[in-house]
CHARMM internal coordinates of N, CA and C (Angstrom, degrees):
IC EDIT
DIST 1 N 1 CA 1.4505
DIST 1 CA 1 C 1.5274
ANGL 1 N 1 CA 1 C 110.87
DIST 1 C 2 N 1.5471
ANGL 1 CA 1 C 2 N 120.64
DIHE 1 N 1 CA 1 C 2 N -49.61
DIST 2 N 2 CA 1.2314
ANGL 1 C 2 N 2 CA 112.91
DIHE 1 CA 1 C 2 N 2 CA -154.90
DIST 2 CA 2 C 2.0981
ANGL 2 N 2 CA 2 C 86.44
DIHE 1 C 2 N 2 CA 2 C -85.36
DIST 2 C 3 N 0.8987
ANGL 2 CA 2 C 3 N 124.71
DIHE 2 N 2 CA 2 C 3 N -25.55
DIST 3 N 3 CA 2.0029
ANGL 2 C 3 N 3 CA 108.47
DIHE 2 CA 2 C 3 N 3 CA 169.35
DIST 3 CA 3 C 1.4483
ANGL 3 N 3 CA 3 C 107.85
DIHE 2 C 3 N 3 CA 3 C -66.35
DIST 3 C 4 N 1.3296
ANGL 3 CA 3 C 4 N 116.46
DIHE 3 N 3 CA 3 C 4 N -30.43
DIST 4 N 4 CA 1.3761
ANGL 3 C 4 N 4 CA 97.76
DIHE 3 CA 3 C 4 N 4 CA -155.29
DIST 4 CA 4 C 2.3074
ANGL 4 N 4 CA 4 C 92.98
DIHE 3 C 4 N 4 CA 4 C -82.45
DIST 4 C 5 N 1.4864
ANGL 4 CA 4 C 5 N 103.98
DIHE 4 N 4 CA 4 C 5 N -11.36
DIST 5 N 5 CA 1.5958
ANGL 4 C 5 N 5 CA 105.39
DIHE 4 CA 4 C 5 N 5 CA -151.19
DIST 5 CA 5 C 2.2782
ANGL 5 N 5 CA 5 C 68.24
DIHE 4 C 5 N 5 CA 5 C -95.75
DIST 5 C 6 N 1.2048
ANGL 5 CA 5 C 6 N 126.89
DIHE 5 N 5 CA 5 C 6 N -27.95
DIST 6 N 6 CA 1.6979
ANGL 5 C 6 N 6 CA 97.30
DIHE 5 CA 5 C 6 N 6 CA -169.54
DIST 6 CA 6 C 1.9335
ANGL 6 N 6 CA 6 C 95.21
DIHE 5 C 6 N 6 CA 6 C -96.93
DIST 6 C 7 N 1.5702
ANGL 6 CA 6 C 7 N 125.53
DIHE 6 N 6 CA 6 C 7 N 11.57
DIST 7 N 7 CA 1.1392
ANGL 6 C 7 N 7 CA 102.11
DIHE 6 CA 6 C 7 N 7 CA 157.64
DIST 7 CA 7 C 1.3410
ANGL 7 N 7 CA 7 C 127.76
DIHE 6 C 7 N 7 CA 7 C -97.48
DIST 7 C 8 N 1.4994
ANGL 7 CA 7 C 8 N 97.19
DIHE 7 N 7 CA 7 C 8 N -12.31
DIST 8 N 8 CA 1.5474
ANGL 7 C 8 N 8 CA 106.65
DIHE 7 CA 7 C 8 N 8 CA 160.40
DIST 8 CA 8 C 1.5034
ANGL 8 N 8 CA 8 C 131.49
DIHE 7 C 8 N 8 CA 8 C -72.30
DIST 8 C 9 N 1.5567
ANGL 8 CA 8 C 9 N 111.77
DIHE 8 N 8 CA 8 C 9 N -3.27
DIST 9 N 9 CA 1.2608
ANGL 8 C 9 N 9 CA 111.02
DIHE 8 CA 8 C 9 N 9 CA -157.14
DIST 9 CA 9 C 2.0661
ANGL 9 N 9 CA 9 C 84.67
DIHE 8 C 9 N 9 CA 9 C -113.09
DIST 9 C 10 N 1.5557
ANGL 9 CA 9 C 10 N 107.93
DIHE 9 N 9 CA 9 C 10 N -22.85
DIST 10 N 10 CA 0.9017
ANGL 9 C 10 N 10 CA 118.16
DIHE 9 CA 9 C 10 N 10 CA 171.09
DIST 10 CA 10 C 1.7272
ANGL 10 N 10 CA 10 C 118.00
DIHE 9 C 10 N 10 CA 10 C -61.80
DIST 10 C 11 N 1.0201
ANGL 10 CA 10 C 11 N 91.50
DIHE 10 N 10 CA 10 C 11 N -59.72
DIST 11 N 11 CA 1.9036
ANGL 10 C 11 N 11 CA 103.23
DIHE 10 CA 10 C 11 N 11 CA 170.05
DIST 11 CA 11 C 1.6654
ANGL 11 N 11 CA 11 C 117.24
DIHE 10 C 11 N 11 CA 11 C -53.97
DIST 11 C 12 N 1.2547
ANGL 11 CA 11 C 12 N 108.92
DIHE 11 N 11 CA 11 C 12 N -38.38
DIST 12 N 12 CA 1.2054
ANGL 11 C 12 N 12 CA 117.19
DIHE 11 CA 11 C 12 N 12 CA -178.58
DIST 12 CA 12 C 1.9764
ANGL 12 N 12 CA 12 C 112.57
DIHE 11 C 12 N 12 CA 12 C -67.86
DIST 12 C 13 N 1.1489
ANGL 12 CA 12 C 13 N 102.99
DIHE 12 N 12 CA 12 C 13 N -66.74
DIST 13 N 13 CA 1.8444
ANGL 12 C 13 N 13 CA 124.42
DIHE 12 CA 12 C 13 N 13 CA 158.59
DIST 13 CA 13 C 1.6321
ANGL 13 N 13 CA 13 C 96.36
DIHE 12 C 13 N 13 CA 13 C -31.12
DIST 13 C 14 N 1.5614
ANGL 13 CA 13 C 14 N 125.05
DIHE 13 N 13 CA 13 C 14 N -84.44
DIST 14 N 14 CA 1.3714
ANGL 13 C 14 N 14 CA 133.36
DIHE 13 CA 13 C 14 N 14 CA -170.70
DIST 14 CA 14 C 1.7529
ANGL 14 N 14 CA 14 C 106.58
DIHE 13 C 14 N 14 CA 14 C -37.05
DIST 14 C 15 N 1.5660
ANGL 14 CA 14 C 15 N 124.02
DIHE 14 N 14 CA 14 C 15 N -53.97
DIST 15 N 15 CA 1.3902
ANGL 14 C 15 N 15 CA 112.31
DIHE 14 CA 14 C 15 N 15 CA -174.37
DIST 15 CA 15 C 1.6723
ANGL 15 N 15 CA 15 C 102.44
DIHE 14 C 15 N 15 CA 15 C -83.75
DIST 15 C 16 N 1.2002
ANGL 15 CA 15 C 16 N 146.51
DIHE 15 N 15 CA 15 C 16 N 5.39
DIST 16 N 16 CA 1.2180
ANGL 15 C 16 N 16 CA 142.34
DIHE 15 CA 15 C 16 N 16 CA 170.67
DIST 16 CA 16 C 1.5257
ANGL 16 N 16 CA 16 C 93.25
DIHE 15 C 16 N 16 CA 16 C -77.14
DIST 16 C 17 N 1.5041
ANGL 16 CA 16 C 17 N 127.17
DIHE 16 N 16 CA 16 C 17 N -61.60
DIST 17 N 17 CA 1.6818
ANGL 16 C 17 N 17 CA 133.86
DIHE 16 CA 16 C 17 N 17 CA 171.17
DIST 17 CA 17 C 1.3946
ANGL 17 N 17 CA 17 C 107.20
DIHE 16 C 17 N 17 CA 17 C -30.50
DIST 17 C 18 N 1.5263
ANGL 17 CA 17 C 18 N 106.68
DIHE 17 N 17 CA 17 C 18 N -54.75
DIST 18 N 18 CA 1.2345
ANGL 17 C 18 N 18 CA 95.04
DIHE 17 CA 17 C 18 N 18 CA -151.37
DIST 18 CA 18 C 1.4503
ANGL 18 N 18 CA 18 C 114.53
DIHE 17 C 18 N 18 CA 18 C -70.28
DIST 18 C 19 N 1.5664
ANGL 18 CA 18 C 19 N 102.91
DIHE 18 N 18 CA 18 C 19 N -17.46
DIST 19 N 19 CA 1.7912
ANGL 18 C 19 N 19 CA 107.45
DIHE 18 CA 18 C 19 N 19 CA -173.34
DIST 19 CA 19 C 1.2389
ANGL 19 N 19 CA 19 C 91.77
DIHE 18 C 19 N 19 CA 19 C -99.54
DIST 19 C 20 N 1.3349
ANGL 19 CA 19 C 20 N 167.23
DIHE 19 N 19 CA 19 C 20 N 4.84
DIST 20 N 20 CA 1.4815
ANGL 19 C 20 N 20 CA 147.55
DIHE 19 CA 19 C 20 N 20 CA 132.07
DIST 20 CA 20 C 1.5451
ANGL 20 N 20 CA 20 C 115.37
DIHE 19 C 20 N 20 CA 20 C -71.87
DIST 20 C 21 N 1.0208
ANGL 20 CA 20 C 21 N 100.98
DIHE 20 N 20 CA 20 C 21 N 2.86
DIST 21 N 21 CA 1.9486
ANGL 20 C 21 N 21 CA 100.02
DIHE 20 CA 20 C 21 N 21 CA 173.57
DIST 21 CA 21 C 2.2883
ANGL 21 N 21 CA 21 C 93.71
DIHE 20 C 21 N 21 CA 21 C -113.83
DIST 21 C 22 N 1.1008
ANGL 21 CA 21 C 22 N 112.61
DIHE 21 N 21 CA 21 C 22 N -11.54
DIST 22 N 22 CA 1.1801
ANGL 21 C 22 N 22 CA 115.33
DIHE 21 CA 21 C 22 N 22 CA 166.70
DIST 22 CA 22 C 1.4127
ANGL 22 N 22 CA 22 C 112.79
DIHE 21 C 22 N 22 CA 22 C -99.44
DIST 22 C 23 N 0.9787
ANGL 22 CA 22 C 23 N 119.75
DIHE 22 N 22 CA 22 C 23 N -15.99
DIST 23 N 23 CA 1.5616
ANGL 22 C 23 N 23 CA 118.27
DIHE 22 CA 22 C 23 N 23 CA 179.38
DIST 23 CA 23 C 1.7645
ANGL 23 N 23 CA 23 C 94.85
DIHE 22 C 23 N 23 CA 23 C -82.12
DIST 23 C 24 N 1.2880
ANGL 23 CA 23 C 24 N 112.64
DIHE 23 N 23 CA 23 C 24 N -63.39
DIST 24 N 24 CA 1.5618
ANGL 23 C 24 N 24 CA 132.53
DIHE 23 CA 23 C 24 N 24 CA -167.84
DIST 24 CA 24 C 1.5109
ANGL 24 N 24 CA 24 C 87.78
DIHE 23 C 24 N 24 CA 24 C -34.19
DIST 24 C 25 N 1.9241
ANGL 24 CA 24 C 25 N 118.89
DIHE 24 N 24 CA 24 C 25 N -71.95
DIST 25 N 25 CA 1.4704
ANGL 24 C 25 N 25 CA 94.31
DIHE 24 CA 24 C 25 N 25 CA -162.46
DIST 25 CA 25 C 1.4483
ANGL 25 N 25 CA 25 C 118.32
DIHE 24 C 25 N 25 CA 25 C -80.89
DIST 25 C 26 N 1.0831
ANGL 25 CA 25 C 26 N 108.41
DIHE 25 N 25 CA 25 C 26 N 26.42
DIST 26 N 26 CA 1.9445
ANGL 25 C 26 N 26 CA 111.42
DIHE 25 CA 25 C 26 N 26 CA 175.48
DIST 26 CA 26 C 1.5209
ANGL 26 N 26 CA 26 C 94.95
DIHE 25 C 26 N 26 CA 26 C -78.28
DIST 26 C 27 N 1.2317
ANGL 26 CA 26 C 27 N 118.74
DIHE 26 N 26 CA 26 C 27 N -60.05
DIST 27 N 27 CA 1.5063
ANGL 26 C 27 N 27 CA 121.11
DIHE 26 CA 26 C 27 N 27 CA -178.39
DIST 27 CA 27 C 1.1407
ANGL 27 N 27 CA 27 C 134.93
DIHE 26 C 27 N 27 CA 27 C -95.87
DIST 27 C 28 N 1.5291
ANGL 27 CA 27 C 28 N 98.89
DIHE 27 N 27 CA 27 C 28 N 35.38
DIST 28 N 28 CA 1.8103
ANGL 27 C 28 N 28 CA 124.71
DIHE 27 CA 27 C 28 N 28 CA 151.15
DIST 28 CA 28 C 1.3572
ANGL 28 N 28 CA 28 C 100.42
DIHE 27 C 28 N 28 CA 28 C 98.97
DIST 28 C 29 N 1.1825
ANGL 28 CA 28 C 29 N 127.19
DIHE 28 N 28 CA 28 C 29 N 9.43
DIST 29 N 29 CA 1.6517
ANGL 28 C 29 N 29 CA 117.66
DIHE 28 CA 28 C 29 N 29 CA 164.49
DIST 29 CA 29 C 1.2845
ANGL 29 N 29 CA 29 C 108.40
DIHE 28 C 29 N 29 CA 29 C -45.12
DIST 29 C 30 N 1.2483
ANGL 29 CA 29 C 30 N 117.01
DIHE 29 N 29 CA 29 C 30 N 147.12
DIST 30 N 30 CA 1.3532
ANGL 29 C 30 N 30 CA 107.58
DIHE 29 CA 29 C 30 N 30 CA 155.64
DIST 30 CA 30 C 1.7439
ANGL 30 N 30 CA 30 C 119.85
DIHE 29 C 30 N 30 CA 30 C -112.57
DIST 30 C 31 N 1.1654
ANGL 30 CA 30 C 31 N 129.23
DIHE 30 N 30 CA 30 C 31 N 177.56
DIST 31 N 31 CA 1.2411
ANGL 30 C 31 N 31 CA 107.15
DIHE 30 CA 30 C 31 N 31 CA 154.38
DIST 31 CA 31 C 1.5246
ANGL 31 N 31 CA 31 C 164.43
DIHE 30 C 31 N 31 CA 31 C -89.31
DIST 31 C 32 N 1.5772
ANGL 31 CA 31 C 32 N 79.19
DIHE 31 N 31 CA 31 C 32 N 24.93
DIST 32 N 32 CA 1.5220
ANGL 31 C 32 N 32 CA 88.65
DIHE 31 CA 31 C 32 N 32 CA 163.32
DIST 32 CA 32 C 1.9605
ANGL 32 N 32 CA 32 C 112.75
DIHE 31 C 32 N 32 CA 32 C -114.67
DIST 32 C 33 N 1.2957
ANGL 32 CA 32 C 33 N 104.64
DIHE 32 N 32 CA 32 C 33 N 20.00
DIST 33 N 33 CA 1.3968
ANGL 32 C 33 N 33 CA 116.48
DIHE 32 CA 32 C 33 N 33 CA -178.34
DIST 33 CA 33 C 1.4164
ANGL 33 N 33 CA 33 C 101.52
DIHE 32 C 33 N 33 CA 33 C -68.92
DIST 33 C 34 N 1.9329
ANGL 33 CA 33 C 34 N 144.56
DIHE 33 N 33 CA 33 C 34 N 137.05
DIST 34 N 34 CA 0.9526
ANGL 33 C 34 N 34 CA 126.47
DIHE 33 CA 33 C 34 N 34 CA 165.30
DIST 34 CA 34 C 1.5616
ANGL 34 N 34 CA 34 C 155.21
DIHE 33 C 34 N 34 CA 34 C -42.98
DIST 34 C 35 N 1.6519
ANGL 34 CA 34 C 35 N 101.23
DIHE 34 N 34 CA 34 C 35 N -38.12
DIST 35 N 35 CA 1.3817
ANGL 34 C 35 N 35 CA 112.35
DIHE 34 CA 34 C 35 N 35 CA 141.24
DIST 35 CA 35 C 1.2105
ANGL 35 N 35 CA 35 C 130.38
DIHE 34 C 35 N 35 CA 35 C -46.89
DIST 35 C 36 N 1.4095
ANGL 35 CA 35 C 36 N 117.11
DIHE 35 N 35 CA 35 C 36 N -43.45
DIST 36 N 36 CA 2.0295
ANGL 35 C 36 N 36 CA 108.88
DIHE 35 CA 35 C 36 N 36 CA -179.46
DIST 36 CA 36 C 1.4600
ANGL 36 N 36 CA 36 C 99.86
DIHE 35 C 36 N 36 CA 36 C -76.96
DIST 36 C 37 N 1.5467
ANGL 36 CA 36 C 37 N 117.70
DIHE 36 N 36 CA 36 C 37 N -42.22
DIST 37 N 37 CA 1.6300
ANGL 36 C 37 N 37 CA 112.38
DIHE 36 CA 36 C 37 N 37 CA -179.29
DIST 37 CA 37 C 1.2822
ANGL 37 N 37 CA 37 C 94.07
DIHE 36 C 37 N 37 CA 37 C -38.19
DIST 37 C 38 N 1.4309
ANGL 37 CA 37 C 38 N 127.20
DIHE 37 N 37 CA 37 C 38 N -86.67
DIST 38 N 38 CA 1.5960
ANGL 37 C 38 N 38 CA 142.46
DIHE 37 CA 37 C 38 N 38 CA -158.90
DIST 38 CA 38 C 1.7585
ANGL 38 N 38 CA 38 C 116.79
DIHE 37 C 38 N 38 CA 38 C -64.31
DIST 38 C 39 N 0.8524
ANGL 38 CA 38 C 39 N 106.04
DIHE 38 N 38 CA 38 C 39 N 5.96
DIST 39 N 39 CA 1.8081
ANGL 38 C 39 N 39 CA 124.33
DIHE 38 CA 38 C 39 N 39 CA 162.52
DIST 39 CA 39 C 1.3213
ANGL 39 N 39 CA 39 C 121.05
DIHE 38 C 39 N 39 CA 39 C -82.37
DIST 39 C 40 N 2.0365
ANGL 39 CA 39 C 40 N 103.91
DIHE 39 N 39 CA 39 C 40 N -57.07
DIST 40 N 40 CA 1.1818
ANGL 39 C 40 N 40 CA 128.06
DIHE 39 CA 39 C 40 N 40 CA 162.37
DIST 40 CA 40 C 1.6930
ANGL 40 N 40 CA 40 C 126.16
DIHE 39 C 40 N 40 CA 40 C -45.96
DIST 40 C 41 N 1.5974
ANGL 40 CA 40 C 41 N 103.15
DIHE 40 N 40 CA 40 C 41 N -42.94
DIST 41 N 41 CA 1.6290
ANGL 40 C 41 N 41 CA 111.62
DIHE 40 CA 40 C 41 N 41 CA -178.10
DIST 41 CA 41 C 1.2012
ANGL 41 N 41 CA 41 C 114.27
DIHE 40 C 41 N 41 CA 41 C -96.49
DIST 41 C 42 N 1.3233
ANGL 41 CA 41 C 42 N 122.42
DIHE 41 N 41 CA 41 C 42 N -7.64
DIST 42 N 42 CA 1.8125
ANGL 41 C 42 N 42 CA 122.36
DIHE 41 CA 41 C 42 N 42 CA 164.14
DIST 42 CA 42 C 1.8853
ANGL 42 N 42 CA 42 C 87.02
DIHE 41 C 42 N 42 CA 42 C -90.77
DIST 42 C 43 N 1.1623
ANGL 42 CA 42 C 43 N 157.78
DIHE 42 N 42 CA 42 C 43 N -40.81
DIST 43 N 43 CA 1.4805
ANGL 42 C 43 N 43 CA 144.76
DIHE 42 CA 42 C 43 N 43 CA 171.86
DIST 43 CA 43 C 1.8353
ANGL 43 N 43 CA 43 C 97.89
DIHE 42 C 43 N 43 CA 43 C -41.70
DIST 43 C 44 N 1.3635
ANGL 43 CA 43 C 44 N 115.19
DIHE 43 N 43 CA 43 C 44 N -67.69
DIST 44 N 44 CA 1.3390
ANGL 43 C 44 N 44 CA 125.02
DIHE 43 CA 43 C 44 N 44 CA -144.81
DIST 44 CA 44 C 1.9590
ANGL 44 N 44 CA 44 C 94.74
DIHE 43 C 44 N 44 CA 44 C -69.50
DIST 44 C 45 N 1.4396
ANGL 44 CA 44 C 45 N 104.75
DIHE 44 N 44 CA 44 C 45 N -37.40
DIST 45 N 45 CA 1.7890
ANGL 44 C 45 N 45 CA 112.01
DIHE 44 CA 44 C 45 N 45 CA -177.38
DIST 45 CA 45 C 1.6033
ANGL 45 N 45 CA 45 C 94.28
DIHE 44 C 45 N 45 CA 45 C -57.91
DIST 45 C 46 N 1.7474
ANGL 45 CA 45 C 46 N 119.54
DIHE 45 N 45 CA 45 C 46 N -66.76
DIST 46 N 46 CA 1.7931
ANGL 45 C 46 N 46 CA 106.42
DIHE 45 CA 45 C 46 N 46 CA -158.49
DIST 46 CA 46 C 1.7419
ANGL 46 N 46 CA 46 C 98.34
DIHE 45 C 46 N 46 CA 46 C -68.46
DIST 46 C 47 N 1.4399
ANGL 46 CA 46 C 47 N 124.93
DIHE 46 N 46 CA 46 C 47 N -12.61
DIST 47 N 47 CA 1.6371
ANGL 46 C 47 N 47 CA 112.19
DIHE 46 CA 46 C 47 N 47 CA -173.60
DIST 47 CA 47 C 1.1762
ANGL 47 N 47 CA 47 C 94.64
DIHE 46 C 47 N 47 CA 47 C -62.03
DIST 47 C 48 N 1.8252
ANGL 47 CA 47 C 48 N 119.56
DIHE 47 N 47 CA 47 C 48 N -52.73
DIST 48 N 48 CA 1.5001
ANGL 47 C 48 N 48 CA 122.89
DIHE 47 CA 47 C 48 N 48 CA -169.93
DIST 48 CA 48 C 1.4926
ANGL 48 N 48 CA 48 C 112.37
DIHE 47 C 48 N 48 CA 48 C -45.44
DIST 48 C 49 N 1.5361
ANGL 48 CA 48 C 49 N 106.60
DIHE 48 N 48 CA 48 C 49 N -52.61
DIST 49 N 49 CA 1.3399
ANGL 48 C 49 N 49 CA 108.74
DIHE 48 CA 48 C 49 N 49 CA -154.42
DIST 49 CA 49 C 1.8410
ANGL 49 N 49 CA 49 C 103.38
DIHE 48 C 49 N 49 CA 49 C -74.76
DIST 49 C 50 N 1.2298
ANGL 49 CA 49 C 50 N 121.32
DIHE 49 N 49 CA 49 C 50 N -15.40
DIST 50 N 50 CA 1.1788
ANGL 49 C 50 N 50 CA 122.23
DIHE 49 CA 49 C 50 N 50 CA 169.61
DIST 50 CA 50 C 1.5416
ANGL 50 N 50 CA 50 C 126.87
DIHE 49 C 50 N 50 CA 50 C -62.52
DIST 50 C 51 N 1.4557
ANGL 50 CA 50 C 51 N 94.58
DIHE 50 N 50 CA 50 C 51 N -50.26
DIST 51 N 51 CA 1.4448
ANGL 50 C 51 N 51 CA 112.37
DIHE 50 CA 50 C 51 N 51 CA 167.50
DIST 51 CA 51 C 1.4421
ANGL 51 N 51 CA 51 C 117.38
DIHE 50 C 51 N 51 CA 51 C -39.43
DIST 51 C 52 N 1.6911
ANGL 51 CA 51 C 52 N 102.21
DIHE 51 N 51 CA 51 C 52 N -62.55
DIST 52 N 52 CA 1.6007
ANGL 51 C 52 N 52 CA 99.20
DIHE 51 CA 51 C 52 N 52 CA 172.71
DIST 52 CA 52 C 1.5175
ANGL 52 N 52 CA 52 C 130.16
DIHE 51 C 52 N 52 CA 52 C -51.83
DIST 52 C 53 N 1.4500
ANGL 52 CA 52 C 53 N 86.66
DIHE 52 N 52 CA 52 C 53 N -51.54
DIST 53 N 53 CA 1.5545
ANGL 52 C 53 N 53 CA 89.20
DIHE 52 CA 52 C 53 N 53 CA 173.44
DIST 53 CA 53 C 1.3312
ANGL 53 N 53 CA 53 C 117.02
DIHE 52 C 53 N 53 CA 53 C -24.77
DIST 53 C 54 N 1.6484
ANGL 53 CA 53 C 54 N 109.33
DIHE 53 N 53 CA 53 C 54 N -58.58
DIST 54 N 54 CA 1.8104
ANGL 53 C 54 N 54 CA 148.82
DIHE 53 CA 53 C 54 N 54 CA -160.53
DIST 54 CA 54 C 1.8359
ANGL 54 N 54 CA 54 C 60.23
DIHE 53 C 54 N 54 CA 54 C -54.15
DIST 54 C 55 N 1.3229
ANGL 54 CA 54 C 55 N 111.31
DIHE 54 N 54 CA 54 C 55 N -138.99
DIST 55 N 55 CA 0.8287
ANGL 54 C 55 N 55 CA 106.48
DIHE 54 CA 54 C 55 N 55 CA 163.46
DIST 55 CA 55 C 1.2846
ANGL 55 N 55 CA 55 C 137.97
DIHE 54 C 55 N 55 CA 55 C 78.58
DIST 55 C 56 N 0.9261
ANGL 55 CA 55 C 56 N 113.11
DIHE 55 N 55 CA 55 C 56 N -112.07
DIST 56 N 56 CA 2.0146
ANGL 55 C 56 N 56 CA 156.37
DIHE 55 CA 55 C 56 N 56 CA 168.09
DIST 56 CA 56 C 1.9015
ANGL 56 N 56 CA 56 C 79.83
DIHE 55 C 56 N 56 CA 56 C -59.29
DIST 56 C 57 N 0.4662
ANGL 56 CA 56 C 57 N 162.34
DIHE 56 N 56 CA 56 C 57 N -104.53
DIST 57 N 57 CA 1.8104
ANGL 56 C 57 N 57 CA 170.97
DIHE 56 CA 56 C 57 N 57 CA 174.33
DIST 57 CA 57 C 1.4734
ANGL 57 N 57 CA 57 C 102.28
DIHE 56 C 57 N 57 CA 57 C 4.53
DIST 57 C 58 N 1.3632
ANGL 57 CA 57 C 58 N 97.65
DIHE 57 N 57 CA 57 C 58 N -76.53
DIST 58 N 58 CA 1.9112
ANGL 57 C 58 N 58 CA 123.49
DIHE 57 CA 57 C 58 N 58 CA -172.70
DIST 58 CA 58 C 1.8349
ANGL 58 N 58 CA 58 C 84.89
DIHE 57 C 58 N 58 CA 58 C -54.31
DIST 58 C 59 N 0.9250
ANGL 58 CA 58 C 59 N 137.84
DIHE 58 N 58 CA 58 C 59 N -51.18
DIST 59 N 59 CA 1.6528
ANGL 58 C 59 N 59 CA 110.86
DIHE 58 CA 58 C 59 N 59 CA -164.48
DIST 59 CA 59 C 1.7859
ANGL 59 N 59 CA 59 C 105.34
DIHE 58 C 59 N 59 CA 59 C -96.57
DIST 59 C 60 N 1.0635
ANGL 59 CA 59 C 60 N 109.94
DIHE 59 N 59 CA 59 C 60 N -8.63
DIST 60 N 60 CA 1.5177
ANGL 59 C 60 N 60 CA 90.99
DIHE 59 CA 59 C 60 N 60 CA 166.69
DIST 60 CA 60 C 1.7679
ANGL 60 N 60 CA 60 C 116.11
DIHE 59 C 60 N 60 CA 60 C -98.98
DIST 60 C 61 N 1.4106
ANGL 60 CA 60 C 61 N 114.48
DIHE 60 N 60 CA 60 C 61 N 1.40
DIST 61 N 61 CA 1.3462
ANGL 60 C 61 N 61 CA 120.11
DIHE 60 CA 60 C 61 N 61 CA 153.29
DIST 61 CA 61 C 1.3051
ANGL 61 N 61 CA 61 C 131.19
DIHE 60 C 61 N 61 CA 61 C -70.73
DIST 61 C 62 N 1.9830
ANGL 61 CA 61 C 62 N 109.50
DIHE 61 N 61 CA 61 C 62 N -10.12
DIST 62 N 62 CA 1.7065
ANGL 61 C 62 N 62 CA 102.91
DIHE 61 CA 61 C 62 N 62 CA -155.43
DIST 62 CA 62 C 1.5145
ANGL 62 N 62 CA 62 C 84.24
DIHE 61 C 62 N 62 CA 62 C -97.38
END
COOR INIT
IC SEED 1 N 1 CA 1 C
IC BUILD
């Protein structure tokens, strides 16, 4: 319960990112603007932390 409730919370977080890093370059952000940098590295931190999870899961199942 509690992986399946932080990959959902993960998925949920990730498409909120993804539409403020899509909003940002609608109105000329670019990507090296500080906001898209720091949009980009909270995306790339919950991908990581999902992974592990992924992960962290798959070996205490085998």
């Amino acid at each position: 319960m509690f992986f399946g409730g932080t990959i959902s919370r993960h998925g949920i977080a990730l498409k909120h990112l993804e539409t403020a890093r899509k909003l940002a370059m609608e109105i000329g952000l670019d990507d090296e603007h500080p906001q898209v940098i720091e949009i980009k590295a909270q995306i790339t931190s919950i991908t990581e932390q999902t992974l592990t999870s992924s992960i962290s899961k798959h070996e205490i199942d085998k």
